[in-house]
C-alpha positions, 0 to 999 in steps of 0.5 A: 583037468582044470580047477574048474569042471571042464573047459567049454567053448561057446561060439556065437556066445555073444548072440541070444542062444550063445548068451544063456549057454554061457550061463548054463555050462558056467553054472555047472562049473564049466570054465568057459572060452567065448567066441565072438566076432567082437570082444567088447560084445562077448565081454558085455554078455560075460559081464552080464552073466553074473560068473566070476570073470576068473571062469570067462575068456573072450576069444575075439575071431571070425569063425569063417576065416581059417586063420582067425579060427587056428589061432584062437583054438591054439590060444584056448589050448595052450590058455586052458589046457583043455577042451571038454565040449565044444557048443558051435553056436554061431549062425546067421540067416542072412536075406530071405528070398526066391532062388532066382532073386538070392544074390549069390554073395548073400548065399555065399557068407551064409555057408562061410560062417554056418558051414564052414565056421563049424567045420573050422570049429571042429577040425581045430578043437577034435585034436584036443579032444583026441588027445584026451581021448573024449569030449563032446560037440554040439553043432546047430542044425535047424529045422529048416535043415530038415524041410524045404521052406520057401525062402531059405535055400541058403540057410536051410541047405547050410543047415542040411550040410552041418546036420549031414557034418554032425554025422560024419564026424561022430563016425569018425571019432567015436572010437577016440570017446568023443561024441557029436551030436546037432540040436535043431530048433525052430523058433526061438525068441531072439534077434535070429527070429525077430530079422526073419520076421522083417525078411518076411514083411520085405517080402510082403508076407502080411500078418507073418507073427500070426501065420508063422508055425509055431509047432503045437506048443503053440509058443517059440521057444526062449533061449534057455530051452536050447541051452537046455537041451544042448547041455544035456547033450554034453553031459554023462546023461547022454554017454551013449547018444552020439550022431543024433539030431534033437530036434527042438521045435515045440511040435513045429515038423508035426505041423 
């Protein structure tokens, strides 16, 4: 293992959800590899951080672009050593709107980055993890994976798809030790959820801050909540627990 008390790579690190699992696996002693689309943003969120930059490394890549994706795991590997849990963090919403009005390319890049990013994710780290024989991974779903909002049939059904992803995987790599398993939100206090507020508003849903569900917490959830959740997730509290969905909402399905 490294000096430090594992390797964990964070995709989407230098998003919202990304930038407090940075903080979170690093305060407990995790080096961290950082994967982003560009490294000054990823570099802004290590500096942010208040880690020791010797604990950080940015790996600028396009998680939807296969080569992108090969090259930064073969850099993380050969650079850390190691990889100990893998947080697939990166997602996008993309334009809300009706089925007949949702513009293929739009649908498209939606799956490239939430589905196949976190395919091309997994496929490249599981042979290290393998090799350790263990490890842990965290893929996002959503809880728009798990209803049929309107609206949503690109970025609900991507996040169907990675929720069904989790499953399959965890049958297949139990047996090596390592476990994987989803975390689904629903609102979290980010950028994500302040662009579907403005899809809403293009679309004419008035008042959407006041209608939106917010479970019966009553409240979104912050950033540090999911990170929360997903590091106990790949820590030893949930040795046992692979193939499952924790699903975070604040009460937002049993509305």
């Amino acid at each position: 293992m490294s000096e430090f008390g594992g390797v964990c790579v964070v995709t989407g690190a230098a998003g919202g959800i990304g930038a407090k699992l940075v903080e979170k696996f690093g305060k407990h002693g995790y080096r961290i590899a950082m994967v982003g689309i560009k490294e000054s943003e990823l570099k802004k969120v290590a500096e942010a951080s208040g880690l020791p930059w010797d604990q950080l490394s940015c790996y600028e890549a396009d998680i939807s672009d296969e080569e992108q994706v090969k090259t930064a795991a073969d850099r993380i590997r050969r650079e850390l050593g190691r990889v100990d849990a893998l947080v697939n963090a990166a997602g996008i919403v993309g334009q809300y709107a009706e089925t007949v009005d949702y513009s293929f390319a739009n649908f498209r890049r939606i799956y490239e980055v939430n589905v196949f990013g976190t395919f091309l994710m997994m496929q490249n780290i599981l042979p290290a993890m393998i090799e350790q024989r263990r490890g842990a991974i965290v893929n996002f779903g959503s809880v728009s994976g798990m209803r049929g909002y309107t609206y949503e049939i690109g970025y609900g059904s991507s996040k169907w798809a990675v929720i069904g992803m989790t499953q399959n995987a965890a049958n297949e790599y139990g047996r090596y030790g390592i476990r994987i398993n989803c975390v689904s939100p629903g609102w979290v206090n980010t950028g994500m959820m302040k662009n579907t507020l403005e899809n809403y508003r293009r679309l004419g849903i008035k008042n959407c801050e006041e209608n939106i569900c917010l479970g019966t917490l009553g409240y979104p959830a912050e950033p540090e909540d999911i990170a929360d959740a997903v590091y106990f997730l790949c820590s030893d509290e949930a040795r046992h627990i692979t193939g499952a969905n924790l699903v975070v909402d604040g009460g937002m399905l049993l509305g």
